[in-house]
PDB file of N, CA, C and O in Angstrom:
ATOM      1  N   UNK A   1      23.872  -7.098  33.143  1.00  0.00           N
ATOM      2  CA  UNK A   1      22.925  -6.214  32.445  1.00  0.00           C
ATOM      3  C   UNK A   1      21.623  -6.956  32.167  1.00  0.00           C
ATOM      4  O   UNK A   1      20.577  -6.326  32.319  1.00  0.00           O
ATOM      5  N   UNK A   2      21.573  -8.342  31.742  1.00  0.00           N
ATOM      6  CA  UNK A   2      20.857  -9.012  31.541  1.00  0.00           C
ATOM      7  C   UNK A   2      19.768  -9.117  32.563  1.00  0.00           C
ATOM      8  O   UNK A   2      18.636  -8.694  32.329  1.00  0.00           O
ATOM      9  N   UNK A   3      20.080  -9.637  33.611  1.00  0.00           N
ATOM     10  CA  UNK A   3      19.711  -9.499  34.973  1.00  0.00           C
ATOM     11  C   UNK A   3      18.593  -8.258  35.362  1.00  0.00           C
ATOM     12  O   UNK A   3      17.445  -8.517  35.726  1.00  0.00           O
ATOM     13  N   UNK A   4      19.076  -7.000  35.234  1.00  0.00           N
ATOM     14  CA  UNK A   4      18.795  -6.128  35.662  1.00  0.00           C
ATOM     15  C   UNK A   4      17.212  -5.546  34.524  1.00  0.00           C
ATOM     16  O   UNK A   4      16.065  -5.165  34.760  1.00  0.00           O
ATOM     17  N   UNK A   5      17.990  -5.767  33.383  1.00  0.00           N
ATOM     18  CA  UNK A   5      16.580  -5.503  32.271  1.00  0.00           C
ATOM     19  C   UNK A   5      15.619  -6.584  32.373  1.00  0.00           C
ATOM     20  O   UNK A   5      14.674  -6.403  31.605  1.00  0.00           O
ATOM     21  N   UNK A   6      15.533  -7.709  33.099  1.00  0.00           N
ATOM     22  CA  UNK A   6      14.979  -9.071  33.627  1.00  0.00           C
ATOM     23  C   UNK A   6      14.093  -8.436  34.605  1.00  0.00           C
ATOM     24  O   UNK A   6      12.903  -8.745  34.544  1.00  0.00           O
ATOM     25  N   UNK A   7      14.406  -7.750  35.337  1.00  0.00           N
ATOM     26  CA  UNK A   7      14.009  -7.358  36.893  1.00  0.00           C
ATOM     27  C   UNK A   7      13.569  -5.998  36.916  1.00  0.00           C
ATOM     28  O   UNK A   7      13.249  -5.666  38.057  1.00  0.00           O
ATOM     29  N   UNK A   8      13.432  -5.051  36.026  1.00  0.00           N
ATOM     30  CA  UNK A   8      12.692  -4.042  34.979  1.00  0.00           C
ATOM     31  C   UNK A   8      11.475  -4.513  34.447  1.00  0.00           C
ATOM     32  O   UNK A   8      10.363  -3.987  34.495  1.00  0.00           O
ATOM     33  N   UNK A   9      11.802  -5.484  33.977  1.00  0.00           N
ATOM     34  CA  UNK A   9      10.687  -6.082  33.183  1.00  0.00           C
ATOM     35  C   UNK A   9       9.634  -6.727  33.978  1.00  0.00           C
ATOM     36  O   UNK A   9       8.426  -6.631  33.763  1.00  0.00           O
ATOM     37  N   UNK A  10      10.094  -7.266  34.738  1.00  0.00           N
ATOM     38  CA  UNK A  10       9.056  -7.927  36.293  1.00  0.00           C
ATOM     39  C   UNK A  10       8.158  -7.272  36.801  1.00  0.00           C
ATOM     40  O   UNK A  10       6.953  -7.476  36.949  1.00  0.00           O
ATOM     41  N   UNK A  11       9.304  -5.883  37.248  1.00  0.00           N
ATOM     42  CA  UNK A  11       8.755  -4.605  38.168  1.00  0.00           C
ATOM     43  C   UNK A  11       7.490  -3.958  37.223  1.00  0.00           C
ATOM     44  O   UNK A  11       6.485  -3.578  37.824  1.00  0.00           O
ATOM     45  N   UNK A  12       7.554  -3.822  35.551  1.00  0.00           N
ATOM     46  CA  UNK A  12       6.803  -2.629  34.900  1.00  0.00           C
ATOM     47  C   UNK A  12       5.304  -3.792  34.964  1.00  0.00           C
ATOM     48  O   UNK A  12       4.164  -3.348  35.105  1.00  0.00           O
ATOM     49  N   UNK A  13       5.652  -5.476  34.812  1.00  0.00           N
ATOM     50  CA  UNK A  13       4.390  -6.064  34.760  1.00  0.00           C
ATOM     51  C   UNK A  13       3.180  -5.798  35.644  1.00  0.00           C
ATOM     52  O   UNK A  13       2.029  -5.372  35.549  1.00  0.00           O
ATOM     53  N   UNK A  14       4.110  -6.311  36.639  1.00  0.00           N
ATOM     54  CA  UNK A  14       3.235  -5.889  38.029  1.00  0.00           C
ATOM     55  C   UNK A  14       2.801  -5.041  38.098  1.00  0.00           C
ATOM     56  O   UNK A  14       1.581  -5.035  38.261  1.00  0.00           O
ATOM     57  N   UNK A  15       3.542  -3.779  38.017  1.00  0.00           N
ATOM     58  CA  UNK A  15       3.136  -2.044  38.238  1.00  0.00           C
ATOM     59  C   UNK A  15       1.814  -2.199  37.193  1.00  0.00           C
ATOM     60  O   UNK A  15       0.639  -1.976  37.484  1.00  0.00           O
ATOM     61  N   UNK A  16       2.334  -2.630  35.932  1.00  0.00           N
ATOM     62  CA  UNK A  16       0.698  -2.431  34.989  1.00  0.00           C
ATOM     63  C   UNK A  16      -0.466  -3.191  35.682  1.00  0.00           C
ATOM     64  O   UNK A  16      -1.614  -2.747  35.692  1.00  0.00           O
ATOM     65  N   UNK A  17      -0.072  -4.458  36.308  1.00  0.00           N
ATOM     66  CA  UNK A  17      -1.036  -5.065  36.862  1.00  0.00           C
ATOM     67  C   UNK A  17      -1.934  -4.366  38.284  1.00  0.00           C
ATOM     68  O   UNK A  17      -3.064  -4.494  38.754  1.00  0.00           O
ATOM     69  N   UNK A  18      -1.097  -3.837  38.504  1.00  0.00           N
ATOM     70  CA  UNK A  18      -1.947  -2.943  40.043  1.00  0.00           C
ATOM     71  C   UNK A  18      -2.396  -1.687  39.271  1.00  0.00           C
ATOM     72  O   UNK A  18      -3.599  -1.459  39.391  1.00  0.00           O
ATOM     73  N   UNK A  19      -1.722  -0.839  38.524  1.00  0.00           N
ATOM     74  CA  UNK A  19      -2.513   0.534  37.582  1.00  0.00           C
ATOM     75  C   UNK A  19      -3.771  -0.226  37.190  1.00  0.00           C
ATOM     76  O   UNK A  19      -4.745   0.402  37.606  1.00  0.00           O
ATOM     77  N   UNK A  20      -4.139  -1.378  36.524  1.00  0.00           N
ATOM     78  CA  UNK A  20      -4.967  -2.076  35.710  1.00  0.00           C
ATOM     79  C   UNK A  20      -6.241  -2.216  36.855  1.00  0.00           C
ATOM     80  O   UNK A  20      -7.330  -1.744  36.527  1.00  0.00           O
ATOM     81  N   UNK A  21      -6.114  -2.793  38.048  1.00  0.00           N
ATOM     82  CA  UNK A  21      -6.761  -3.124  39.358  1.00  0.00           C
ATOM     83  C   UNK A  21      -7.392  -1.230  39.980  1.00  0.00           C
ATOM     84  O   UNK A  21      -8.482  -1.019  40.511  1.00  0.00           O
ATOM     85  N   UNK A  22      -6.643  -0.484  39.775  1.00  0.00           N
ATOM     86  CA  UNK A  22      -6.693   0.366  40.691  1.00  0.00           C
ATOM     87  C   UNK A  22      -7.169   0.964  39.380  1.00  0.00           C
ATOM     88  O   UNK A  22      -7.682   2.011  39.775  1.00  0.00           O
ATOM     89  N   UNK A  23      -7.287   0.944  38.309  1.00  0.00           N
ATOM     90  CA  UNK A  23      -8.637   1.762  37.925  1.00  0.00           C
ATOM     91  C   UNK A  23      -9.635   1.320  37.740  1.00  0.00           C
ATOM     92  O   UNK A  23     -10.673   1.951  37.540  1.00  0.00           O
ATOM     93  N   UNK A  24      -9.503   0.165  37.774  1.00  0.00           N
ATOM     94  CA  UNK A  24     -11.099  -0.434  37.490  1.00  0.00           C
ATOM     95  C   UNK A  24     -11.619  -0.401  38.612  1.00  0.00           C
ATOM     96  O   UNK A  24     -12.848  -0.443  38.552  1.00  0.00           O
ATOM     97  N   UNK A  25     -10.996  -0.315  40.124  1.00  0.00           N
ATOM     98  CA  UNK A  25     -11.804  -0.378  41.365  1.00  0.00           C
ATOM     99  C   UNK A  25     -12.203   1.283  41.552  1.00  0.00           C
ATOM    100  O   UNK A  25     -13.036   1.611  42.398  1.00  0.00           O
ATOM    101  N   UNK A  26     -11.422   2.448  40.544  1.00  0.00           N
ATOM    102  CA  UNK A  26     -11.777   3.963  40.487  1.00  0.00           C
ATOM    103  C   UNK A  26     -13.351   3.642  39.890  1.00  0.00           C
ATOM    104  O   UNK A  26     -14.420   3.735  40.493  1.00  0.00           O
ATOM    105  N   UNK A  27     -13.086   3.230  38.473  1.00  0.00           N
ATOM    106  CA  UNK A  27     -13.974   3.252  37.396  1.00  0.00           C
ATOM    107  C   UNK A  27     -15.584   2.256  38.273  1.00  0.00           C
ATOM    108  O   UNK A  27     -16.713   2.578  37.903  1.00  0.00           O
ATOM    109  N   UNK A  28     -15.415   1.185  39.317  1.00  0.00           N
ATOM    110  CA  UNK A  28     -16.756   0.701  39.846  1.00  0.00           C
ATOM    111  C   UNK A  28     -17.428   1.995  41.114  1.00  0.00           C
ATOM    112  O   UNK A  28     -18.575   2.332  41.408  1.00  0.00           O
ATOM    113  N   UNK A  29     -16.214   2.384  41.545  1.00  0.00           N
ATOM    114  CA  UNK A  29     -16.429   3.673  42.464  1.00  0.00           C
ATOM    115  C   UNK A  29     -17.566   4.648  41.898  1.00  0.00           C
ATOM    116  O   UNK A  29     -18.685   4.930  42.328  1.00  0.00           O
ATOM    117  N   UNK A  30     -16.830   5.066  40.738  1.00  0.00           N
ATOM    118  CA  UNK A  30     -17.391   6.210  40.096  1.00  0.00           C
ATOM    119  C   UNK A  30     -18.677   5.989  39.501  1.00  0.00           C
ATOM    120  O   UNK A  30     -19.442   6.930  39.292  1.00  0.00           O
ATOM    121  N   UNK A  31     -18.980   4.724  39.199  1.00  0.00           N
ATOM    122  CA  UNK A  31     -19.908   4.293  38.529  1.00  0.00           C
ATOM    123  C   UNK A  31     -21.231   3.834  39.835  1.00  0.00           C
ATOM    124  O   UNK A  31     -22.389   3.764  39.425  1.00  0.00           O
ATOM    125  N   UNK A  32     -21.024   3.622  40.959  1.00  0.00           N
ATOM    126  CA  UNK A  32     -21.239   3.318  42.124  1.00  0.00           C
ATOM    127  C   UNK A  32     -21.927   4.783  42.523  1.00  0.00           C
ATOM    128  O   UNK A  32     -23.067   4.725  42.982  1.00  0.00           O
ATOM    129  N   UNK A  33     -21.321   6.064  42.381  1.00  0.00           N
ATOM    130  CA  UNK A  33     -21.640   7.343  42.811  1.00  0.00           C
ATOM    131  C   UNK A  33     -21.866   7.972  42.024  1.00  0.00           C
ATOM    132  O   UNK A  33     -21.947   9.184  42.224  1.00  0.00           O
ATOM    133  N   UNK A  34     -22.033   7.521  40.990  1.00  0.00           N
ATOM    134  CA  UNK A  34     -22.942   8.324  40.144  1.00  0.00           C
ATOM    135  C   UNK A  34     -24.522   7.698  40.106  1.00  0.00           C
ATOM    136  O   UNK A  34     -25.500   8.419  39.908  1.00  0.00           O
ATOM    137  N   UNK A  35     -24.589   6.466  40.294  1.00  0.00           N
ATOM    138  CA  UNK A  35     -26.067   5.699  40.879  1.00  0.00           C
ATOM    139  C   UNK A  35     -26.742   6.442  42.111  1.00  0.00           C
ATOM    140  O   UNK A  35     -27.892   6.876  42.163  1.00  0.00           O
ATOM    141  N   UNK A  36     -25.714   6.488  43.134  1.00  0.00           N
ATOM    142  CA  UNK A  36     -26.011   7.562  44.465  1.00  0.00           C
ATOM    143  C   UNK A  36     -26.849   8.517  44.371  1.00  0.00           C
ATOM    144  O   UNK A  36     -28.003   8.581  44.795  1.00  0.00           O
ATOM    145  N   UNK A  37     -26.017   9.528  43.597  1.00  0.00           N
ATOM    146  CA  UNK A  37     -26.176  10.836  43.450  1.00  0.00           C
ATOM    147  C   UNK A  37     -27.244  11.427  42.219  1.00  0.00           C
ATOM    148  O   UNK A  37     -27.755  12.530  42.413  1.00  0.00           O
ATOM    149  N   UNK A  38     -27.540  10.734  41.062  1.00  0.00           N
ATOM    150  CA  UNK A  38     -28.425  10.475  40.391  1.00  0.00           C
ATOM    151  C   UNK A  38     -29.764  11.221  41.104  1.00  0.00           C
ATOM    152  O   UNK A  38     -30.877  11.113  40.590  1.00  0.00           O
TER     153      UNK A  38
END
């Protein structure tokens, strides 16, 4: 059991770490096309 809530815990870091990446590369996008379109 130990193990497994170990390897949960790994998986949710990472996952926050790429959600974390992948909005801030939304959020330079958006901010990028709104300069554009301006």
């Amino acid at each position: 059991l130990k193990t497994i809530v170990g390897a949960l815990i790994q998986s949710v870091k990472k996952l926050s770490d790429v959600m974390i990446l992948t909005v801030f590369c939304l959020a330079v996008f958006a901010l990028i096309g709104l300069q554009l379109f301006m």
